[in-house]
PDB file with one MODEL, atoms N, CA, C and O in Angstrom:
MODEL        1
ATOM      1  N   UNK A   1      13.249 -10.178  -1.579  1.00  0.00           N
ATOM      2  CA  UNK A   1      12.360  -9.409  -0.740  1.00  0.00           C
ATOM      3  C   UNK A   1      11.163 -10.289  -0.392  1.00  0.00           C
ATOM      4  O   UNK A   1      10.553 -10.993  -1.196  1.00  0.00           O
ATOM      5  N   UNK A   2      10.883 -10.146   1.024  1.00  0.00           N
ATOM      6  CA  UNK A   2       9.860 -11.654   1.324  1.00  0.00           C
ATOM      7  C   UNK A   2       8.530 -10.732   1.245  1.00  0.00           C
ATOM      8  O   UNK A   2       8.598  -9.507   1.149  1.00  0.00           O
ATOM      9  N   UNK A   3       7.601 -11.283   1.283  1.00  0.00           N
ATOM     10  CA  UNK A   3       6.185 -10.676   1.187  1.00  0.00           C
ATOM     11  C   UNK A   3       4.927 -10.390   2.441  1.00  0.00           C
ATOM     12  O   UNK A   3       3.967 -11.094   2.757  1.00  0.00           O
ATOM     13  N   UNK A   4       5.453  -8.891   3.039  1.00  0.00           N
ATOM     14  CA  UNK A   4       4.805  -8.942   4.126  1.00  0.00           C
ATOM     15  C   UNK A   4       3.213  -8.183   4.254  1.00  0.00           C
ATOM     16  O   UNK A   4       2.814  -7.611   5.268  1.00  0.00           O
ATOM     17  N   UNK A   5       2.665  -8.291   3.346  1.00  0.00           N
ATOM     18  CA  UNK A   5       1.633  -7.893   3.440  1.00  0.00           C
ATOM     19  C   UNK A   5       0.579  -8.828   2.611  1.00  0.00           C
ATOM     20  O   UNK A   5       0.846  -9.405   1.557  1.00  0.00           O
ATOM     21  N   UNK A   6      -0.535  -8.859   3.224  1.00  0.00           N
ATOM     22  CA  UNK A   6      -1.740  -9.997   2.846  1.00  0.00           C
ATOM     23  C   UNK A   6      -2.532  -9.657   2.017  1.00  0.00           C
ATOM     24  O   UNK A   6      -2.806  -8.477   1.796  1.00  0.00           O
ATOM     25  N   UNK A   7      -2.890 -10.360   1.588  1.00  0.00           N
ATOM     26  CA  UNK A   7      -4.395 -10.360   0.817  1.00  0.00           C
ATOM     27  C   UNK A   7      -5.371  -9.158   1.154  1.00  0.00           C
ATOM     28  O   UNK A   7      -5.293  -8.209   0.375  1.00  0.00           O
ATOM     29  N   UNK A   8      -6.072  -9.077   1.957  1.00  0.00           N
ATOM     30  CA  UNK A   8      -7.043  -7.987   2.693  1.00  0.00           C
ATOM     31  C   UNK A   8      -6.316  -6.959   2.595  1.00  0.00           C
ATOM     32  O   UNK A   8      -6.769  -5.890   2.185  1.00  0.00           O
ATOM     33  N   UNK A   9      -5.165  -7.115   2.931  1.00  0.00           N
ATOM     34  CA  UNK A   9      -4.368  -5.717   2.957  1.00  0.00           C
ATOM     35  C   UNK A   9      -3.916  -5.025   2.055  1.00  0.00           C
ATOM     36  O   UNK A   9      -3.909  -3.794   2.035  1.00  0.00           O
ATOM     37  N   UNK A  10      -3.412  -5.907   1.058  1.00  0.00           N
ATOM     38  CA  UNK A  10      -3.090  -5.721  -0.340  1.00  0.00           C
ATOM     39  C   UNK A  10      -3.878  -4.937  -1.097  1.00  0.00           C
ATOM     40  O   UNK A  10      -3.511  -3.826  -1.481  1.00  0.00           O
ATOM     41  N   UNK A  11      -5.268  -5.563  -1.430  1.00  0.00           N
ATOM     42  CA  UNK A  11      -6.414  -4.455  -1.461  1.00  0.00           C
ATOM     43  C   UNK A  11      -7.185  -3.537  -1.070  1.00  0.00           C
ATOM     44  O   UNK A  11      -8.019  -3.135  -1.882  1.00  0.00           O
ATOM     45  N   UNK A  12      -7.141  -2.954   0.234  1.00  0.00           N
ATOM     46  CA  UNK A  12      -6.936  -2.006   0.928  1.00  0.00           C
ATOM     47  C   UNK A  12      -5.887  -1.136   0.421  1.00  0.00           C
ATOM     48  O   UNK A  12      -6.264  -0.251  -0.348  1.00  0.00           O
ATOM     49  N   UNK A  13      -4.907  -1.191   0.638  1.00  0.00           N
ATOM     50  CA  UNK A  13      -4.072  -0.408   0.104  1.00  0.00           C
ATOM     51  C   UNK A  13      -3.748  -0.121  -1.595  1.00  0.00           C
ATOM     52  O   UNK A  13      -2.857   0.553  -2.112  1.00  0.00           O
ATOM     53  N   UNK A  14      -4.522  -0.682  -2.029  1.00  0.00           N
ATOM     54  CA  UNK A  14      -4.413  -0.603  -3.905  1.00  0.00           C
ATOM     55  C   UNK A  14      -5.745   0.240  -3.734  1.00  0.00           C
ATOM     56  O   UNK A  14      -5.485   1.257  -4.378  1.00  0.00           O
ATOM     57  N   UNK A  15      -6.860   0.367  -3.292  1.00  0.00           N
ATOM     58  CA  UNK A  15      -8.034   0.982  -3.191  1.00  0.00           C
ATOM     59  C   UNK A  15      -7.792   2.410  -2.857  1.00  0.00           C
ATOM     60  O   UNK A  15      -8.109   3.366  -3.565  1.00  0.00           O
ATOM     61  N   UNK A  16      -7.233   2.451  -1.774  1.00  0.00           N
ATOM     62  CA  UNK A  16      -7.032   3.260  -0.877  1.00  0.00           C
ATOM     63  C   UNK A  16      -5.937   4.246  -2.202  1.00  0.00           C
ATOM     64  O   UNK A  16      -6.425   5.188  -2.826  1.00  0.00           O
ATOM     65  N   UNK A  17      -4.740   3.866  -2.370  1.00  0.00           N
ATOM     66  CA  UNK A  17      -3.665   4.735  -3.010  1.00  0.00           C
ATOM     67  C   UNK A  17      -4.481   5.369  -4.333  1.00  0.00           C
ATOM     68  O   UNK A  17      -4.517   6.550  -4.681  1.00  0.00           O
ATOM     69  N   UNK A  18      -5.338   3.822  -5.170  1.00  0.00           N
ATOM     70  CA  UNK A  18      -6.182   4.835  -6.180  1.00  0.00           C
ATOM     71  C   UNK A  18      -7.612   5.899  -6.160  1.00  0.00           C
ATOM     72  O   UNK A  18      -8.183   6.459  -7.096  1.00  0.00           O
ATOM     73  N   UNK A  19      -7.858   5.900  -4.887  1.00  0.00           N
ATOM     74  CA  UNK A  19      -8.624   6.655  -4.797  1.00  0.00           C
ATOM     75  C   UNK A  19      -7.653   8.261  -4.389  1.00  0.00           C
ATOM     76  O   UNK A  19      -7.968   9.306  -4.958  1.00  0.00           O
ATOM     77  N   UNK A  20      -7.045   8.241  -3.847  1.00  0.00           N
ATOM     78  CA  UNK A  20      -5.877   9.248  -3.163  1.00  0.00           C
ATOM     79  C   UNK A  20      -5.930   9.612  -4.497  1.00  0.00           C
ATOM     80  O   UNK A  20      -6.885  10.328  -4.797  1.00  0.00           O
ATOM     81  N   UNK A  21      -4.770   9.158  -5.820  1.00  0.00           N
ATOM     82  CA  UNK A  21      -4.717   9.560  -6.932  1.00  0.00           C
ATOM     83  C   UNK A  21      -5.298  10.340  -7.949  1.00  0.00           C
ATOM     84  O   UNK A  21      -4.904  11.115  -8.821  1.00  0.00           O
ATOM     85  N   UNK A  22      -6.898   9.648  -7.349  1.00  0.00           N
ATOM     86  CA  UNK A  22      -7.979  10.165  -8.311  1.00  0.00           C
ATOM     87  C   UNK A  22      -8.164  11.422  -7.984  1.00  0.00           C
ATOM     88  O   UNK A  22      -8.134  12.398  -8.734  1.00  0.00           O
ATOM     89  N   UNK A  23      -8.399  11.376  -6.592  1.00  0.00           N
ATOM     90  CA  UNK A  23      -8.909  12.823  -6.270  1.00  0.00           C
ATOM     91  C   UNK A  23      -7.872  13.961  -6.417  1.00  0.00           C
ATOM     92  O   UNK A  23      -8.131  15.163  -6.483  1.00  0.00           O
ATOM     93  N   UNK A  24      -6.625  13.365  -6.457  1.00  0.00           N
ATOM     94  CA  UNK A  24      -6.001  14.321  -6.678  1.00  0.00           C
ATOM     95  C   UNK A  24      -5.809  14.878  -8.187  1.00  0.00           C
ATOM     96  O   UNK A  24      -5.377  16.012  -8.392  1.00  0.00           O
ATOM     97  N   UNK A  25      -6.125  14.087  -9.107  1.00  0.00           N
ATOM     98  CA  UNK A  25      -5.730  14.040 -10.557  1.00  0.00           C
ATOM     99  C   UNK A  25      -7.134  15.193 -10.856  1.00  0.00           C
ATOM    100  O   UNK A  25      -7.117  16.081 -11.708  1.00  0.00           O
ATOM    101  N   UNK A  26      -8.001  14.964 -10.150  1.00  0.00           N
ATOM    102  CA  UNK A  26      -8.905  15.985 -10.429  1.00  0.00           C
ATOM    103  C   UNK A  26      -9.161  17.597  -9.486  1.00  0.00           C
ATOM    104  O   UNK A  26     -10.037  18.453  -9.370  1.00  0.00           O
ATOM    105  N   UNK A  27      -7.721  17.295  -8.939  1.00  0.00           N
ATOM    106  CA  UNK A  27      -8.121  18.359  -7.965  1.00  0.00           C
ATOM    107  C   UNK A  27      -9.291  18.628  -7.034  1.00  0.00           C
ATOM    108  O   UNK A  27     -10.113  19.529  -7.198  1.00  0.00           O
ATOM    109  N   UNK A  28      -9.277  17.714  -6.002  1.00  0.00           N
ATOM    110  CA  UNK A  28     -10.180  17.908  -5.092  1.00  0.00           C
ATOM    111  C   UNK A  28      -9.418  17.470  -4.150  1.00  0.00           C
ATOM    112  O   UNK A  28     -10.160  17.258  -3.191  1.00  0.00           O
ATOM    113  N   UNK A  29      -8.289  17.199  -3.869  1.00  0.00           N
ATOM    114  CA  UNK A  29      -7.678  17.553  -2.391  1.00  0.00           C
ATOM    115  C   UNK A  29      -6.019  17.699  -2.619  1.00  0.00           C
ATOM    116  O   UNK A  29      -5.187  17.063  -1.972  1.00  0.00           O
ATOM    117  N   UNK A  30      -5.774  18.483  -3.473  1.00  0.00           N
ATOM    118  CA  UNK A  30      -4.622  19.078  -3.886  1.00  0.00           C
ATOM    119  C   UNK A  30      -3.614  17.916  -4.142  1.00  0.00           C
ATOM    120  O   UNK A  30      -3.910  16.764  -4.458  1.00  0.00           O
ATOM    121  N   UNK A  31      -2.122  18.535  -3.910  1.00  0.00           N
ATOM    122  CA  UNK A  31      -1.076  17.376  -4.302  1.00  0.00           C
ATOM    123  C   UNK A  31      -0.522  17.261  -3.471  1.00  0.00           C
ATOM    124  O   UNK A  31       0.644  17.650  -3.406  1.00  0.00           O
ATOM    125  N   UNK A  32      -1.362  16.476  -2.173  1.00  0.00           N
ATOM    126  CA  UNK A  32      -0.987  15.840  -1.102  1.00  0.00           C
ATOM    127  C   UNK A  32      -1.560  14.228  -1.716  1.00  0.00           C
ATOM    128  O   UNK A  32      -0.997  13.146  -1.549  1.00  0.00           O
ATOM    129  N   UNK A  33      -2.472  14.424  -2.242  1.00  0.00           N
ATOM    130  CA  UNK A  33      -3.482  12.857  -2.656  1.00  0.00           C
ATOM    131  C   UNK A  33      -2.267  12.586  -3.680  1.00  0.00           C
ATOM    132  O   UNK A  33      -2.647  11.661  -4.398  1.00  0.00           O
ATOM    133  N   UNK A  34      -1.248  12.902  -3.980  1.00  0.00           N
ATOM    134  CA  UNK A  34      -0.474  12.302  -4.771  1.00  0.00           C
ATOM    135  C   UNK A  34       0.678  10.924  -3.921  1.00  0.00           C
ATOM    136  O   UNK A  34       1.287  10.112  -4.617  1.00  0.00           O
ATOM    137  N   UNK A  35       0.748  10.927  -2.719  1.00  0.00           N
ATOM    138  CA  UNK A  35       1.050  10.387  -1.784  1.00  0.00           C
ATOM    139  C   UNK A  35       0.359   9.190  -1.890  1.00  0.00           C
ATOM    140  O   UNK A  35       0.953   8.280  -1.312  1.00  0.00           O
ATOM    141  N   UNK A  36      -0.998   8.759  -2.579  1.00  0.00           N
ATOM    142  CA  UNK A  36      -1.118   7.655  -2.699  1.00  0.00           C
ATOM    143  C   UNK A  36      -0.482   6.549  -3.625  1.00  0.00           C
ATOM    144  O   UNK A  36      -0.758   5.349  -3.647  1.00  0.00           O
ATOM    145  N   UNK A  37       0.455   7.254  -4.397  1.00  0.00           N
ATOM    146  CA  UNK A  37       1.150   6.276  -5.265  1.00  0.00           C
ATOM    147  C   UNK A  37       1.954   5.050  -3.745  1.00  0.00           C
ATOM    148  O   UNK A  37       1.976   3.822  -3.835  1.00  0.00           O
ATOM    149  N   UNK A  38       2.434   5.752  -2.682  1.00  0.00           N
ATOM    150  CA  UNK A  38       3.105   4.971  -2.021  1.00  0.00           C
ATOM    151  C   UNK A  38       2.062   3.484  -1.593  1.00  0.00           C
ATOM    152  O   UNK A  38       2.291   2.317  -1.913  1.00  0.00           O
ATOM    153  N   UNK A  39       0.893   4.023  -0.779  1.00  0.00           N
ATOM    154  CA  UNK A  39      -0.186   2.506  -0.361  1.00  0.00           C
ATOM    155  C   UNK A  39      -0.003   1.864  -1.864  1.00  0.00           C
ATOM    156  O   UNK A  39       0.609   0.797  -1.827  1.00  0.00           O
ATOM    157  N   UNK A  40      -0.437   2.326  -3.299  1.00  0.00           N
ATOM    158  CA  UNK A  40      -0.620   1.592  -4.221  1.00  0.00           C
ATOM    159  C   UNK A  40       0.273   0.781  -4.690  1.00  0.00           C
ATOM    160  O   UNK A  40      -0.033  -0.295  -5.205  1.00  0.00           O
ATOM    161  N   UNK A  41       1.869   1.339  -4.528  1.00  0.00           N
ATOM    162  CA  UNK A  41       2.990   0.112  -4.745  1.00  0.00           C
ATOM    163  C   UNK A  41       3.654  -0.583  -3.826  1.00  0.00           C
ATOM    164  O   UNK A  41       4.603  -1.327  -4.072  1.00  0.00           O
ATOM    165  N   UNK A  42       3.213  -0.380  -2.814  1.00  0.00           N
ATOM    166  CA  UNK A  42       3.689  -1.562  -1.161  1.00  0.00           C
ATOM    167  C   UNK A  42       2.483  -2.547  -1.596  1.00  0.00           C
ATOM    168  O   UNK A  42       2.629  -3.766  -1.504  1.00  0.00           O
ATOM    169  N   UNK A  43       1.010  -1.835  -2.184  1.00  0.00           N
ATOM    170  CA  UNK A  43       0.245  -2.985  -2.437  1.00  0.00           C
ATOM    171  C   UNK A  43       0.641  -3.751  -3.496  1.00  0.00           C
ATOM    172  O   UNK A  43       0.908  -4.924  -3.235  1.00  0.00           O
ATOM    173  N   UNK A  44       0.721  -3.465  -4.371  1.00  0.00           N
ATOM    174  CA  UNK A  44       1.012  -4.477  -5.758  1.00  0.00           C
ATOM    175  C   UNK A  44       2.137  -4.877  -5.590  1.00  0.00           C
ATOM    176  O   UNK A  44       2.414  -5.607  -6.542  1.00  0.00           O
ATOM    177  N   UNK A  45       3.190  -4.784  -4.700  1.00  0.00           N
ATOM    178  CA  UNK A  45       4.595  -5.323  -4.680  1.00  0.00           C
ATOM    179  C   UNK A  45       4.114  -6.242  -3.465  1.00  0.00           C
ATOM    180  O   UNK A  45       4.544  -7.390  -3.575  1.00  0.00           O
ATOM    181  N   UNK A  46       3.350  -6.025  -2.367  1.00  0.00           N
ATOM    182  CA  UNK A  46       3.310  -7.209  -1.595  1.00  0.00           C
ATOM    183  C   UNK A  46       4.342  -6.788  -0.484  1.00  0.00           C
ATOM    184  O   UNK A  46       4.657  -7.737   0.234  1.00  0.00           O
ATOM    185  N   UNK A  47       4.865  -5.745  -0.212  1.00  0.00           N
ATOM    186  CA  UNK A  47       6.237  -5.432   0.434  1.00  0.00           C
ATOM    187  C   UNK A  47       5.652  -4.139   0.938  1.00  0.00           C
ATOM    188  O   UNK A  47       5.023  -3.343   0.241  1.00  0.00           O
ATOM    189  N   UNK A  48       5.930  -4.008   2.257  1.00  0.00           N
ATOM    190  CA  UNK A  48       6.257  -2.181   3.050  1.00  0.00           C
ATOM    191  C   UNK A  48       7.051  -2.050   4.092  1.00  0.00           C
ATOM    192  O   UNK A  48       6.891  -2.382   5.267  1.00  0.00           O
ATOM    193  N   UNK A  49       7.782  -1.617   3.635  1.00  0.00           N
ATOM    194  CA  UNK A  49       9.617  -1.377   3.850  1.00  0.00           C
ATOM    195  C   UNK A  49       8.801  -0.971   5.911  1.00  0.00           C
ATOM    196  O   UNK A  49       9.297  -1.663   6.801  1.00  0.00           O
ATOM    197  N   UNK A  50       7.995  -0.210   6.218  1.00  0.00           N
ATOM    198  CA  UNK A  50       7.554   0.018   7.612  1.00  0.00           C
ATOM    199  C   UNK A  50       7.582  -0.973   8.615  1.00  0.00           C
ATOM    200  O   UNK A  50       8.186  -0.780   9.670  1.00  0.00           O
ATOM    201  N   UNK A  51       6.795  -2.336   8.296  1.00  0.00           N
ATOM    202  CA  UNK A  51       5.931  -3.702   8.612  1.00  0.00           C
ATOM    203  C   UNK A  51       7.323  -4.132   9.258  1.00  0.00           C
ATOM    204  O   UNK A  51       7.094  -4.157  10.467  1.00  0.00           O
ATOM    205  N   UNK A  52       8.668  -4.486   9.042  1.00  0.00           N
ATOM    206  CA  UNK A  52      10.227  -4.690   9.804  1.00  0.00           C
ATOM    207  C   UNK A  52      10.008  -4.236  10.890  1.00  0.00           C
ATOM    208  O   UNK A  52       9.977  -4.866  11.947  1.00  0.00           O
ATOM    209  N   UNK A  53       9.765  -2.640  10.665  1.00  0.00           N
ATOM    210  CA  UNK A  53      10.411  -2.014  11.991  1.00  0.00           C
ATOM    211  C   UNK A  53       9.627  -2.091  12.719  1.00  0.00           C
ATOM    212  O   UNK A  53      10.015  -1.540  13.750  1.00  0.00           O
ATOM    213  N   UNK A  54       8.197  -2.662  12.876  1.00  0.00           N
ATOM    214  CA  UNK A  54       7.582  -2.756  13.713  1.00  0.00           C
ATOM    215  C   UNK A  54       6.550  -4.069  14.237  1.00  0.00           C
ATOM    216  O   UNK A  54       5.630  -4.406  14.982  1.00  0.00           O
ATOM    217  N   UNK A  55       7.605  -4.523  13.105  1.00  0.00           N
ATOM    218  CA  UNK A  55       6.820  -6.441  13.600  1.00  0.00           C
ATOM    219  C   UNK A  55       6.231  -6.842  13.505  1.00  0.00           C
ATOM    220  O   UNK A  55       5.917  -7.790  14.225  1.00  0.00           O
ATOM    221  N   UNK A  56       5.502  -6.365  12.363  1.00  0.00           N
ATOM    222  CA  UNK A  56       4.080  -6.434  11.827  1.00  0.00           C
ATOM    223  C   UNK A  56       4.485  -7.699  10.681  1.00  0.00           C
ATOM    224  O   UNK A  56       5.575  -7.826  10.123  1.00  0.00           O
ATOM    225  N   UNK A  57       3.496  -8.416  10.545  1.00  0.00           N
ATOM    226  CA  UNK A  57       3.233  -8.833   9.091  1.00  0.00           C
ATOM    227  C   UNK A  57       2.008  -9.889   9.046  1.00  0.00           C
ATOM    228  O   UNK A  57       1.765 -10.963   9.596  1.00  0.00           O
ATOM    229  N   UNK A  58       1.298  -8.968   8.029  1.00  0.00           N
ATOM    230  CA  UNK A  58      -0.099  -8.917   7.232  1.00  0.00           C
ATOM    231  C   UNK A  58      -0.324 -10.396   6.325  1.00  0.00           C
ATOM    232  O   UNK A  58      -1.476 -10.743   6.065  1.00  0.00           O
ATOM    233  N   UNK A  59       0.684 -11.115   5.934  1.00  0.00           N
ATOM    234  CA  UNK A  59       0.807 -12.459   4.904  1.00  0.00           C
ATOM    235  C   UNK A  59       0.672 -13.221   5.598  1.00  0.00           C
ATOM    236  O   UNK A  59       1.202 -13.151   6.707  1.00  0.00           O
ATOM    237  N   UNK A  60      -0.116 -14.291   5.214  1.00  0.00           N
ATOM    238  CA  UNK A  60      -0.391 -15.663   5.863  1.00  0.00           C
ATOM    239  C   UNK A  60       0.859 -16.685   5.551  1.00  0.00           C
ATOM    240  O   UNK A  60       1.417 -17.288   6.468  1.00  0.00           O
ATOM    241  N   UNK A  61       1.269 -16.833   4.100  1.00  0.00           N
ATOM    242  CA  UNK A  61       2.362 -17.240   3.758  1.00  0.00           C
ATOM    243  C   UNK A  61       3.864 -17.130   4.166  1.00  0.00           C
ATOM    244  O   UNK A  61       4.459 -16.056   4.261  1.00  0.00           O
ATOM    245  N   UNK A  62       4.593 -18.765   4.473  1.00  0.00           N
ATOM    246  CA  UNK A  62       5.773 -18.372   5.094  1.00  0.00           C
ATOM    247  C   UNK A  62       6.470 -19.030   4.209  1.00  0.00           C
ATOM    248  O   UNK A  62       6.293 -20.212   3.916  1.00  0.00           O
ATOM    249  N   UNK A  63       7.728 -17.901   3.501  1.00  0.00           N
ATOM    250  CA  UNK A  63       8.633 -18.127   1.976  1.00  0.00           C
ATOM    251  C   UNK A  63      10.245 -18.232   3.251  1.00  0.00           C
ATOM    252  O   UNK A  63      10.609 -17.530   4.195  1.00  0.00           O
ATOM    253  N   UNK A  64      10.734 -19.343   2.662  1.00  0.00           N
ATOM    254  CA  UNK A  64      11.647 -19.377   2.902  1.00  0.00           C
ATOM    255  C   UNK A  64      12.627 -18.119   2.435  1.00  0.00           C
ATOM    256  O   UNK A  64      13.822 -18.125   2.729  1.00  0.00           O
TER     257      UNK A  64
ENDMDL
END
């Protein structure tokens, strides 16, 4: 699996999914904020299965 998402983005989306989490773990925006587990593991995996279908990619790095 090649690595299509960057640096900036990476953390963005690890920020982003644990804040989603939080608020939801405390109930302040129900168990929709549980949906942030998804930004948080496309971030730490470096991978979002989306970024293909639309030609995107966020990585500076090119892996054979």
């Amino acid at each position: 699996m090649k690595h299509n998402v960057g640096g900036i983005d990476r953390l963005l989306r690890i920020g982003a999914g644990l804040a989603l989490i939080a608020l939801a773990a405390t109930g302040t925006i129900g168990a929709w904020g549980w949906l942030g587990v998804v930004p948080l593991l496309t971030g730490a995996v470096g991978f979002c299965p989306a970024y293909p279908l639309i030609g995107l990619n966020t990585c500076p790095l090119k892996r054979p």
